[in-house]
NUMARNU-608980 format. One record per residue (C-alpha): residue in three letters; residue number from 1; chain; x, y, z. Coordinates in steps of 0.05 Angstrom, whole numbers, m for minus. Example, Ala and Ser with C-alpha at 12.3 -4.5 7.8 and 13.67 -1.06 7.14 Angstrom:
<sites>
SITE   residu   num   chaine        x        y        z
SITE      ALA     1        A      246      m90      156
SITE      SER     2        A      273      m21      143
</sites>
This chain:
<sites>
SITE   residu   num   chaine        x        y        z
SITE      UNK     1        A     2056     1418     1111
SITE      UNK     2        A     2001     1379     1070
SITE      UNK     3        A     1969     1385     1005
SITE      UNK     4        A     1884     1380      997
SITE      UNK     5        A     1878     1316      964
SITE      UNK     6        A     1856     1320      886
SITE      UNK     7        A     1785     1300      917
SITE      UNK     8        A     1774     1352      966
SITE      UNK     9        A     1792     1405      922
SITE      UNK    10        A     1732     1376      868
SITE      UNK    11        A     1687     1380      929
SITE      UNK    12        A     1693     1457      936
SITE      UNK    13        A     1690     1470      855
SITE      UNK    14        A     1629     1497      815
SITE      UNK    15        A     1601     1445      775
SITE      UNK    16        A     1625     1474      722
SITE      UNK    17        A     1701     1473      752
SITE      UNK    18        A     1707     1555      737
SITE      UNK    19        A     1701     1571      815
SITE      UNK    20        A     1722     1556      878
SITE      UNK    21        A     1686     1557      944
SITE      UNK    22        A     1743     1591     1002
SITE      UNK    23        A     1702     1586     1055
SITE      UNK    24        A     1652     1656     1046
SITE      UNK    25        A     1658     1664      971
SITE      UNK    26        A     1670     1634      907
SITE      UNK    27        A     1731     1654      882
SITE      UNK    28        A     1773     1631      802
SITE      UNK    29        A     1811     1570      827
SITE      UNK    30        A     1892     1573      831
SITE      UNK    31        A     1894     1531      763
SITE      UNK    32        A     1849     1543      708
SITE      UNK    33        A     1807     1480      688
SITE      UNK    34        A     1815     1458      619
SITE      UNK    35        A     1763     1474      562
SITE      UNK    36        A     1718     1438      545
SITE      UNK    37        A     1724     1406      473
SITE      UNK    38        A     1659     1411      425
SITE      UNK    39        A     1617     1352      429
SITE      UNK    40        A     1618     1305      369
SITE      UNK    41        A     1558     1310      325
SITE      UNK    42        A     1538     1370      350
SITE      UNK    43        A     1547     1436      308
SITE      UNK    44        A     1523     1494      347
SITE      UNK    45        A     1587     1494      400
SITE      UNK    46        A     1589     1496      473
SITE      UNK    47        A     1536     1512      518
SITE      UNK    48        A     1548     1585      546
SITE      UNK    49        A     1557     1570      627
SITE      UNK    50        A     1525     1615      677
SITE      UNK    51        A     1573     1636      731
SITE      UNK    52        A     1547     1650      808
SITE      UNK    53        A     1546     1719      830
SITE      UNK    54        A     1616     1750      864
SITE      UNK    55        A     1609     1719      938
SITE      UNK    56        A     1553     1679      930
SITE      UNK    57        A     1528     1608      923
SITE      UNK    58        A     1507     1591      866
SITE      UNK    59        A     1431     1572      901
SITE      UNK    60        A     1419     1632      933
SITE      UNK    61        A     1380     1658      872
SITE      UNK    62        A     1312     1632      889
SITE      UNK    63        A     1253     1662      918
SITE      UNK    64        A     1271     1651      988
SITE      UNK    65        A     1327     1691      977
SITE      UNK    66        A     1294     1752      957
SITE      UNK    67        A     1257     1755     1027
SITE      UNK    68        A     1315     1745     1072
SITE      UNK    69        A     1377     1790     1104
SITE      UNK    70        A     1348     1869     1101
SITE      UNK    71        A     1287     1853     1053
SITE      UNK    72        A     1257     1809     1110
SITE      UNK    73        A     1268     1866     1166
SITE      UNK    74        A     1239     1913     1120
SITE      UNK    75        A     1183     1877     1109
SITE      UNK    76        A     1179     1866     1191
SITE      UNK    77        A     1193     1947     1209
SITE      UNK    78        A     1135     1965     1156
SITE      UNK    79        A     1078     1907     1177
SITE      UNK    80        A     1091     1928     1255
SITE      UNK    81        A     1081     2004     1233
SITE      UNK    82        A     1027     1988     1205
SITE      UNK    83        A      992     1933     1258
SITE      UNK    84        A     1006     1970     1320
SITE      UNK    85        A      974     2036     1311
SITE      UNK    86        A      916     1989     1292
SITE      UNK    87        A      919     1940     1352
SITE      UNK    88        A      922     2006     1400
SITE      UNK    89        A      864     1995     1461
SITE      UNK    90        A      813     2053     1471
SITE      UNK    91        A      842     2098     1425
SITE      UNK    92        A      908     2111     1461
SITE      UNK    93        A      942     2129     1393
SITE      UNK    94        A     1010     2088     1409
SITE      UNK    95        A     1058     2092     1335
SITE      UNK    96        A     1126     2093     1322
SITE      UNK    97        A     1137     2133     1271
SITE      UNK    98        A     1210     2110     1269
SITE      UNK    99        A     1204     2041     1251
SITE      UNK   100        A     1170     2050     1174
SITE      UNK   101        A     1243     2095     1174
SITE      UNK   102        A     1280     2037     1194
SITE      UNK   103        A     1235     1991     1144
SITE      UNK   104        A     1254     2040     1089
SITE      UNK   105        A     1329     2037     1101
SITE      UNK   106        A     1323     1963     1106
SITE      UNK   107        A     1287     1963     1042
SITE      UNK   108        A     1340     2005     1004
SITE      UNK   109        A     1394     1952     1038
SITE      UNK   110        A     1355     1901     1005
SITE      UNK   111        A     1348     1923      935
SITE      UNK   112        A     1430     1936      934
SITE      UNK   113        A     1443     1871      948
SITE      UNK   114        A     1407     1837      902
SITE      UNK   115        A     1338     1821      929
SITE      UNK   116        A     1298     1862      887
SITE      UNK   117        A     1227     1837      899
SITE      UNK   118        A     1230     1833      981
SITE      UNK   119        A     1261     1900      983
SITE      UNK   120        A     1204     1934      944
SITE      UNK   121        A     1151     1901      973
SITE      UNK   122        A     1185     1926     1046
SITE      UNK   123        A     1190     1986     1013
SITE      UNK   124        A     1104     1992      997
SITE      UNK   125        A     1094     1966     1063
SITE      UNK   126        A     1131     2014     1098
SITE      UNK   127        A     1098     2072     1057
SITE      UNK   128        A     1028     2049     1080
SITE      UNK   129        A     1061     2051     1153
SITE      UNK   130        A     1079     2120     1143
SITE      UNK   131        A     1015     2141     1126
SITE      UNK   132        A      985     2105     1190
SITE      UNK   133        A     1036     2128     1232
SITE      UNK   134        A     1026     2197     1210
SITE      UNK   135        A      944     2182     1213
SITE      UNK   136        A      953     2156     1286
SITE      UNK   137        A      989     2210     1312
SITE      UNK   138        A      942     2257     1281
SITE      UNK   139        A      983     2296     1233
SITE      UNK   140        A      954     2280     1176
SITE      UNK   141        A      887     2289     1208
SITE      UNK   142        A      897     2362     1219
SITE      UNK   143        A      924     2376     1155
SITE      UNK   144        A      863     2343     1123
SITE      UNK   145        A      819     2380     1151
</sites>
């Protein structure tokens, strides 16, 4: 049986030594790390340290996050409901009302884990290809009029 060395173990820590990357999350490591001491001169105290999220990289915050996993799908399922009633030839009146459904659950997906901003803007895009979908296949048409 053999130990990690000392300096594979500091590989896999948060920089600030609270957490510990297992493999698919970060996770408190077996020992805690010791405090740090206030700095000399200074009188305000420590710094308060942002932890990552519960099973997630501390990077994953940006913006490319927010439109990736369910909240890009969404965004796919609603700008296809939308495009091919659009792109139909001679009128033919080809939707599918099912995929601004999909989009929407996609969307919901999104915003519960934590990307806000792609899953609502799925969400608005799906909504407009509900209304198209509904406008191709000429329900709202007869309704309207």
């Amino acid at each position: 049986m053999t130990q990690a060395s000392p300096e594979s173990q500091r590989e896999h820590l948060s920089p600030d030594g609270r957490w510990r990357w297992d493999g698919s999350q970060w996770v408190p490591p077996q020992s805690a790390p010791p405090m740090p001491g206030p700095v000399q001169g200074s009188t305000a105290g420590p710094a308060p340290v942002q932890r990552p999220a519960a099973g997630r990289a501390p990077a994953t915050q940006g913006i490319g996050y927010q439109f990736g996993g369910s909240a890009m799908w969404s965004i796919i399922f609603g700008a296809a409901s939308v495009v091919v009633p659009l792109m139909t030839i001679g009128g033919q009146g080809i939707y599918f009302p099912i995929l601004p459904i999909f989009g929407l659950w996609r969307g919901v997906l999104a915003i519960r884990a934590g990307r806000v901003l792609g899953g609502v803007i799925g969400l608005i895009v799906n909504a407009l290809g509900c209304l198209v979908s509904l406008l191709a296949s000429g329900l709202l048409n007869s309704t309207l009029h």
